[in-house]
N, C-alpha and C positions, 0 to 999 in steps of 0.2 A: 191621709191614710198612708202608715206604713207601707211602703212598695219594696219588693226584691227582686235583685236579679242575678242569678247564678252563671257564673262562665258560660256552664256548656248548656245552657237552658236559652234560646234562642226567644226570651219573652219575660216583659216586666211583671212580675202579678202581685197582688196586692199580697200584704203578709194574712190577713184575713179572707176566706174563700169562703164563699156560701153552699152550703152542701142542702139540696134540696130534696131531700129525703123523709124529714121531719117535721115540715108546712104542717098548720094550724087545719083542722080537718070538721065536718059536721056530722051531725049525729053521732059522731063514734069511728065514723067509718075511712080506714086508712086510704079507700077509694073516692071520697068526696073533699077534696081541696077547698078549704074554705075560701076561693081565689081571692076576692076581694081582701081581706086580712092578710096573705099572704103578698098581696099585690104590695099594698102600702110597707110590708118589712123590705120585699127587693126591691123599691122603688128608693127607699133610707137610704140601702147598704150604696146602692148603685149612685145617688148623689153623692155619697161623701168617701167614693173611690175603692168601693170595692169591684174587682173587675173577674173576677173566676168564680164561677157558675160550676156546681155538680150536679149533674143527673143519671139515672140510668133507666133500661129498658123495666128493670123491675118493681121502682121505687112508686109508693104511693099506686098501687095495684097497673101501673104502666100511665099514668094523670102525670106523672112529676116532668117530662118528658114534653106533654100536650102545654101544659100549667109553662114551663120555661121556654116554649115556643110565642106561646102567646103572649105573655109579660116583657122578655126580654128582645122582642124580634120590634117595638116603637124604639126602640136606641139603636145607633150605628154600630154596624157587625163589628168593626175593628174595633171599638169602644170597651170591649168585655171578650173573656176568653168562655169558650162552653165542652163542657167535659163529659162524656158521656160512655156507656161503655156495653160489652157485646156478653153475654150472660154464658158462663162457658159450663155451666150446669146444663144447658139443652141437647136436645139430642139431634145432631145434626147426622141428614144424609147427603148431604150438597153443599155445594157451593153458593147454588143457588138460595138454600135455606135463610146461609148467614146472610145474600145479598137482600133478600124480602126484609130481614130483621131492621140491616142498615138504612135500606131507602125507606122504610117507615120513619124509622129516627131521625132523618133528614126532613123527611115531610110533619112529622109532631114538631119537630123544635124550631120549625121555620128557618131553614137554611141550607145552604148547599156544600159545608164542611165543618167540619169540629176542627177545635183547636188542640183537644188532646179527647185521646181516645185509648179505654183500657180493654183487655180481656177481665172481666168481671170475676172475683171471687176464686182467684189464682190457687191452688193449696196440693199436696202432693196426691190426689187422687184424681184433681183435673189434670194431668201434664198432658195425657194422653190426646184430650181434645184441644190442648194448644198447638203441641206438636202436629197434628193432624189437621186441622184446618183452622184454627183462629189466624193465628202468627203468620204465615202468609196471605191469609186474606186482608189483616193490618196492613201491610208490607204495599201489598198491592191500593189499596185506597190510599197509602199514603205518597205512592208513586205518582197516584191520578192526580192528588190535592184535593180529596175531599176528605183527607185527615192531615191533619200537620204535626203531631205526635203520638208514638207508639208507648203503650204502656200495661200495666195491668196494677190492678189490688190483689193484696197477699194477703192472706190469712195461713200461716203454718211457720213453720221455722224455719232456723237459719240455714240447716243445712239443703232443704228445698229450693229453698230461695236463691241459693249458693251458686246451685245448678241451674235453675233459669235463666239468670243473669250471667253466667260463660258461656249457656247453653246460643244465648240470641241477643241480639241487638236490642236494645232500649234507650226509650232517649227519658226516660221517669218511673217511677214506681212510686206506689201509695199504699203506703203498712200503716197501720193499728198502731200510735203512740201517746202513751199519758206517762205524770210520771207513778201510775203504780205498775205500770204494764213493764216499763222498762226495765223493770225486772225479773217480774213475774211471770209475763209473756216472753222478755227477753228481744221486747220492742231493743234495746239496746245493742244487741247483737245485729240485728236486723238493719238498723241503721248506720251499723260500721261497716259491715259488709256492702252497703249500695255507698257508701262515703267515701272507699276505697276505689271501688269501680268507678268513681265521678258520675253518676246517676244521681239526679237528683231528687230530692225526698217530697212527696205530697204527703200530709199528713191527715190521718182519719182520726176520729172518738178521741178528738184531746181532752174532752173531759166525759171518757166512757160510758156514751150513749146516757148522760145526764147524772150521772153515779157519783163525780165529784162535784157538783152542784146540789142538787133537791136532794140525793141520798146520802150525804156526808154524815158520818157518825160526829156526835157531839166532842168527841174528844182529838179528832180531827180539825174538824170548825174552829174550835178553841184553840189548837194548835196555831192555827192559820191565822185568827182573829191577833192573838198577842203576839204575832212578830209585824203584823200592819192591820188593825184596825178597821183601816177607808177600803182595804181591797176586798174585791168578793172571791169567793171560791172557784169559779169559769177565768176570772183574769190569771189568779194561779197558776191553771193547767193549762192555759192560750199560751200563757209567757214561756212555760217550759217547753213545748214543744216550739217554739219561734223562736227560743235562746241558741238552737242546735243549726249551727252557719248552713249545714246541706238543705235546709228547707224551704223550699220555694213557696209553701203557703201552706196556712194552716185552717182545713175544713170546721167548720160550726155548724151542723145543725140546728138552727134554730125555727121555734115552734111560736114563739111571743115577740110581738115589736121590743118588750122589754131588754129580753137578749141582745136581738139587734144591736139597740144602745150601751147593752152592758160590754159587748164584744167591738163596736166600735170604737167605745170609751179606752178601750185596754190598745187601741193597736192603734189610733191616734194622738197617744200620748203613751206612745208603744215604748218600753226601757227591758232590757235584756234583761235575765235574772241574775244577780249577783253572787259571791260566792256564798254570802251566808244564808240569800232566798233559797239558796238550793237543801244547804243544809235543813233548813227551814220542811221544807218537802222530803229529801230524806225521812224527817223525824214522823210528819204524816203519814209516809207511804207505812213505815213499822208498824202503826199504829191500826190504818188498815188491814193490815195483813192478816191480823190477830184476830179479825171479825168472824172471818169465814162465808160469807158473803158470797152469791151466785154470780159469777162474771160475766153477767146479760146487759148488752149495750143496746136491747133494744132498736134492734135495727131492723126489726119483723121478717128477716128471711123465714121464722118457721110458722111464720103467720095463714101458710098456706095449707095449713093441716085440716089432711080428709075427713079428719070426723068433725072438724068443726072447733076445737078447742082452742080457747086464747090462750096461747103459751105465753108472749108477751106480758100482758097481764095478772098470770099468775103467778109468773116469775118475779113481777116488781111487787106483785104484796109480797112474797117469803123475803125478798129484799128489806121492806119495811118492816117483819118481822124478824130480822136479824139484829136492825138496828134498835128498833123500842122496847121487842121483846114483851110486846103484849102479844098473850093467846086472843081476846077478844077482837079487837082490831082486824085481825088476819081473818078472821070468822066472820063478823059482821060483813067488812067488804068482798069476801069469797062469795057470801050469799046473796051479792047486788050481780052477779054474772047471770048473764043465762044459762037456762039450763044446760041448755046446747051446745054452749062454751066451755063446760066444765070439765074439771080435768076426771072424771071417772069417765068419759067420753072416747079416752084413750086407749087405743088399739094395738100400741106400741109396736105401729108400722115399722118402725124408726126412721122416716122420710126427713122429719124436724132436726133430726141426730145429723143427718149427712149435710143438711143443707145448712146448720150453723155453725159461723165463723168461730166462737169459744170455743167450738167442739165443749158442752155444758151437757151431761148425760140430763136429760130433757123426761126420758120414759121414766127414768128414778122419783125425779121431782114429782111430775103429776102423778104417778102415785102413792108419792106421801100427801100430796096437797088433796087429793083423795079422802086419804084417812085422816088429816090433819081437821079439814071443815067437820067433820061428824060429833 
């Protein structure tokens, strides 16, 4: 297994990290971990040298946490790094709040300190509760040693970001990078700015919550397939995001043992990308662009919506009806939802709005998808 290590990054980690957030699941339900399936994909990654572990308080309805306690706690602590992180969406009135939160997470994941620890879901309407009480309660656990890195996930821009990072000490940050985002999102900005500050990069959705894999438009694919053939579409966007030197590792969610192999395959016989693979992606990224396509990485933050609607879900059928551009398709599988789930269900609280990372106007969507099934 590819392994990196950055100057000022005090740790070897695999160029490949397993983000546990996307575990294989039953009946449906993002709160039942299929554990056993999921067992055998971390037990792969873990023999053949993957050693960075993601979880957080929120993932897999609060299970990803229990699920990574239990899996990863028969291997020795120093063997694997474990990442987890403090939900900066809550509404804290203590100190004591955030310590309940921590000493759970200590006790779910079976141990007695992380190896990197973020302020969760970073973006310019959280600062206030950074400022306020994450960032020193970080400070202070990492004093005791029961964190050994300070850190957070961003979701916003560069000029946010800008300010965080003069604002306070970090020893890593973890932004959103593929290569469509890199310029659409301006992931590119974002990593030149923490590349300057010598901060180094953990990377999220390198292949956008599954969007340049299963949802690749055919003219993409093709793009892809005639400059290499044998490669798959995830090694692509694994390669790009590992090409870029500030990166200490690059997150995969992965849901199938198959992945597993497909993402081990690419980073054990791991080769940077060259000048003309890049152009190669350039030429893809254009081609995407023209789609027009919801930029939902499925990452079910808005999965918690009060009336009950699968936003997730709804958003990946109008995805596949971007790409086929059949009306039946989008119908047929609109009509396998429950009732309960549906997007007429919609109260357009805007809770789903605040809490997702695309910032994807969400109220819009479900009610065209609404009108669109009828």
């Amino acid at each position: 297994m590819e392994k990196r290590k950055l100057a000022n990054l005090d740790a070897e980690l695999s160029l490949l990290g397993f983000g546990l957030m996307r575990l294989p699941i039953l009946d449906g339900d993002a709160g039942k971990i299929d554990v056993k399936k999921a067992e055998v994909m971390v037990d792969r990654a873990y023999r053949a040298g993957v050693n960075y572990f993601d979880t957080s308080w929120f993932y897999h309805s609060g299970n990803s946490e229990v699920f990574a306690g239990e899996v990863l706690s028969k291997y020795p602590r120093d063997s694997y790094h474990l990442a987890t992180k403090m939900p900066t969406w809550q509404a804290f009135k203590s100190e004591a709040d955030m310590e309940a939160i921590f000493n759970k997470q200590l006790e779910k994941c079976k141990t007695t300190y992380f190896d990197f620890y973020m302020a969760h879901g970073v973006n310019e309407e959280r600062l206030d509760v950074v400022q306020d009480w994450i960032y020193d309660f970080l400070c202070k656990k990492k004093k005791e040693g029961s964190i050994k890195r300070i850190g957070f996930s961003f979701h916003s821009d560069p000029v946010t970001l800008d300010h965080v990072v003069n604002k306070y000490q970090w020893d890593f940050v973890m932004i959103q990078l593929n290569y469509i985002d890199w310029e659409i999102a301006d992931a590119k900005g974002l990593y030149e700015i923490l590349t300057k500050k010598n901060i180094p990069v953990i990377v999220m959705e390198p292949v956008k919550g599954g969007t340049l894999t299963a949802l690749l438009y055919d003219d993409v694919l093709s793009t892809l397939k005639k400059a290499n053939p044998s490669a798959t579409p995830a090694s692509w966007a694994l390669r790009f995001a590992a090409s870029l030197p500030n990166v200490a590792t690059v997150l995969s969610g992965m849901s199938e043992i198959e992945h597993v192999e497909d993402n081990l395959n690419t980073f054990q016989n791991y080769k940077a990308l060259t000048e003309e693979e890049h152009k190669v992606l350039e030429e893809a990224s254009n081609v995407y662009k023209k789609s027009g396509s919801i930029p939902c990485t499925d990452c079910q933050y808005c999965n918690e919506c009060p009336a009950g609607v699968d936003i997730p879900r709804i958003l990946q059928l109008y995805n596949h009806f971007y790409i086929n551009k059949v009306r039946i398709n989008f119908v047929n599988q609109y009509r396998t939802l429950k009732p309960s789930s549906k997007a007429h269900n919609c109260t357009g609280c805007g809770l789903c709005e605040k809490l997702c990372p695309q910032k994807i106007e969400i109220i819009k969507y479900m009610k065209e998808a609404a009108e669109f099934k009828a």
